[in-house]
C-alpha positions as CSV (number, residue, x, y, z in Angstrom):
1,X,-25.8,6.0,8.3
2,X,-22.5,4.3,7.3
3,X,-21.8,0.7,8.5
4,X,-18.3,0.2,7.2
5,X,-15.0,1.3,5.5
6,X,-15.0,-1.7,2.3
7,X,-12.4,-0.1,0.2
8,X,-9.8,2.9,-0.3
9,X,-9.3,3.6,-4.4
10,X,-6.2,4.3,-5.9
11,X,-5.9,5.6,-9.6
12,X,-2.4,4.2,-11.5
13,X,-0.6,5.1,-14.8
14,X,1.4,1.5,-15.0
15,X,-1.8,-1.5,-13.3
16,X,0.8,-4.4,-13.8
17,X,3.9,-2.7,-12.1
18,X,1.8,-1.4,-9.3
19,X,-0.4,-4.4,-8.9
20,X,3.4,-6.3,-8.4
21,X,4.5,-3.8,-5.7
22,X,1.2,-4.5,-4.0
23,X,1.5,-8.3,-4.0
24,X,5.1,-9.1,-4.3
25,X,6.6,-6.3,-2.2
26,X,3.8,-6.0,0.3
27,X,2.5,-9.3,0.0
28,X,-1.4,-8.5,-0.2
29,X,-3.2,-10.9,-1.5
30,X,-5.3,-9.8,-4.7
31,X,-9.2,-10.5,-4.5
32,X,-10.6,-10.0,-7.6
33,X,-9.8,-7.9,-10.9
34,X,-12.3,-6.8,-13.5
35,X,-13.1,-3.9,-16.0
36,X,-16.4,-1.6,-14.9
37,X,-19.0,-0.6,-17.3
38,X,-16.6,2.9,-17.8
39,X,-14.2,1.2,-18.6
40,X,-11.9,1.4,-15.7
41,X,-9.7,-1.5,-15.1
42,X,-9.5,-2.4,-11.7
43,X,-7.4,-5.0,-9.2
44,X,-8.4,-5.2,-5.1
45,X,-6.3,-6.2,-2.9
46,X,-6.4,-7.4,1.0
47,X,-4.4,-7.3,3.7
48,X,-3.7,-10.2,5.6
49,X,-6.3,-9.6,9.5
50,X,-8.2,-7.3,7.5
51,X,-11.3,-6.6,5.6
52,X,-11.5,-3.4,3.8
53,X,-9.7,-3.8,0.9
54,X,-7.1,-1.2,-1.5
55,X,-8.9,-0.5,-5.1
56,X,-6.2,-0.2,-7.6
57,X,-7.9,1.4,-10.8
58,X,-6.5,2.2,-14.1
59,X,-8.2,4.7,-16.3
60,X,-6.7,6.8,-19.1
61,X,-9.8,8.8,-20.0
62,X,-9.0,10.4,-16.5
63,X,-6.0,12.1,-17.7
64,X,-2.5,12.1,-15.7
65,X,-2.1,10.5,-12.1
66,X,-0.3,13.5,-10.4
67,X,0.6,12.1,-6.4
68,X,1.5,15.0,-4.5
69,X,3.7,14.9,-1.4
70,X,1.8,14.1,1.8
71,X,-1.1,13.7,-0.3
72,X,-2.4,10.4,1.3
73,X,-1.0,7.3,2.4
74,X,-2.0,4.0,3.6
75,X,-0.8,2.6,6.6
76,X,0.0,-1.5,7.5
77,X,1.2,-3.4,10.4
78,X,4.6,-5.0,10.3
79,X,6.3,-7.8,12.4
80,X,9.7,-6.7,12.1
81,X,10.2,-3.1,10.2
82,X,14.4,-3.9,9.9
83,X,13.3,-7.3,7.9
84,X,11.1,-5.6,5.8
85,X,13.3,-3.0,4.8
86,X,15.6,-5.6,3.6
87,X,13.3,-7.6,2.0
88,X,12.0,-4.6,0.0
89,X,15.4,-3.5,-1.1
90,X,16.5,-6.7,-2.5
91,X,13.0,-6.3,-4.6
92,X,13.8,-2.6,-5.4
93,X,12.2,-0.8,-3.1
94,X,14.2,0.4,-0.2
95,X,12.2,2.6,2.4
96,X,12.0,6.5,1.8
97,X,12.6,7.5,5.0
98,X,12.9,5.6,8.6
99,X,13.1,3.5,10.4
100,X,12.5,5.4,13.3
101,X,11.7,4.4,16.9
102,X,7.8,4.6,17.9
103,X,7.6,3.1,21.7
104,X,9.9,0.8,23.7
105,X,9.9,-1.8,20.5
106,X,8.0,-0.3,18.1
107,X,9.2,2.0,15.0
108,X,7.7,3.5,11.7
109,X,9.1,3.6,8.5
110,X,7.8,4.6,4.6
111,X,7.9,3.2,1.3
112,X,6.9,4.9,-1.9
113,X,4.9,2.9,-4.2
114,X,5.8,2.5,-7.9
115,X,3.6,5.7,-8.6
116,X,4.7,7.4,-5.5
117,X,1.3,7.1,-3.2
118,X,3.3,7.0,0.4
119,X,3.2,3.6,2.3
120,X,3.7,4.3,6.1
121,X,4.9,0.9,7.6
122,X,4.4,0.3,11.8
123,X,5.7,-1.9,14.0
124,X,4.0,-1.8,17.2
125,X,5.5,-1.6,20.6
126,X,5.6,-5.3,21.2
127,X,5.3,-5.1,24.8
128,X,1.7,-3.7,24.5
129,X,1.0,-5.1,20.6
């Protein structure tokens, strides 16, 4: 029987450019990094209130990372989606489509990471949080 989600595992082409996006633009905070007996080089990541953490692996022998629209995405909690959006631009990364209103206060948004996995962003209604 399964207890737990403990991590989600994306594969990446460029580790050092998507590892940035994940910390600088996103501001997760990176757990640990290491190479597994394959090979595979891999980076974790956290998000602040959370536990499960994001699994960013790199590994050639895989062949090419092909990200297909509405693939998958990963979803995180905001404060304020109109701050973000500005934030993110300034780092190169302006949203992909949104904002748009979600509830009396609330509003989603997306941003595409460096090798284009979708990144929903949600502000919640901050009436009911």
């Amino acid at each position: 029987m399964v207890k737990k989600l403990l991590h989600t595992r994306y594969r990446v082409t460029d580790l050092e450019k998507t590892v940035s996006f994940y910390r600088d633009v996103l501001g997760l905070q990176e757990t640990r990094r290491h190479t597994s007996g394959r090979g595979s080089q891999l980076v974790f990541f956290k998000a602040p209130g959370s536990e499960e953490e994001i699994e960013i692996c790199k590994f050639d022998d895989s062949g090419p990372v092909v990200v297909g629209p509405d693939l998958t995405h990963l979803a995180f909690e905001v404060d304020d989606i109109e701050q973000f959006a500005r934030e993110s631009a300034r780092k190169g990364y302006p949203l992909s489509d949104g904002p748009h209103p979600n509830g009396k206060n609330g509003a989603i948004a997306f941003i595409d990471a460096p090798e284009g996995y979708e990144i929903e962003l949600i502000q919640r209604d901050r009436a009911t949080g």
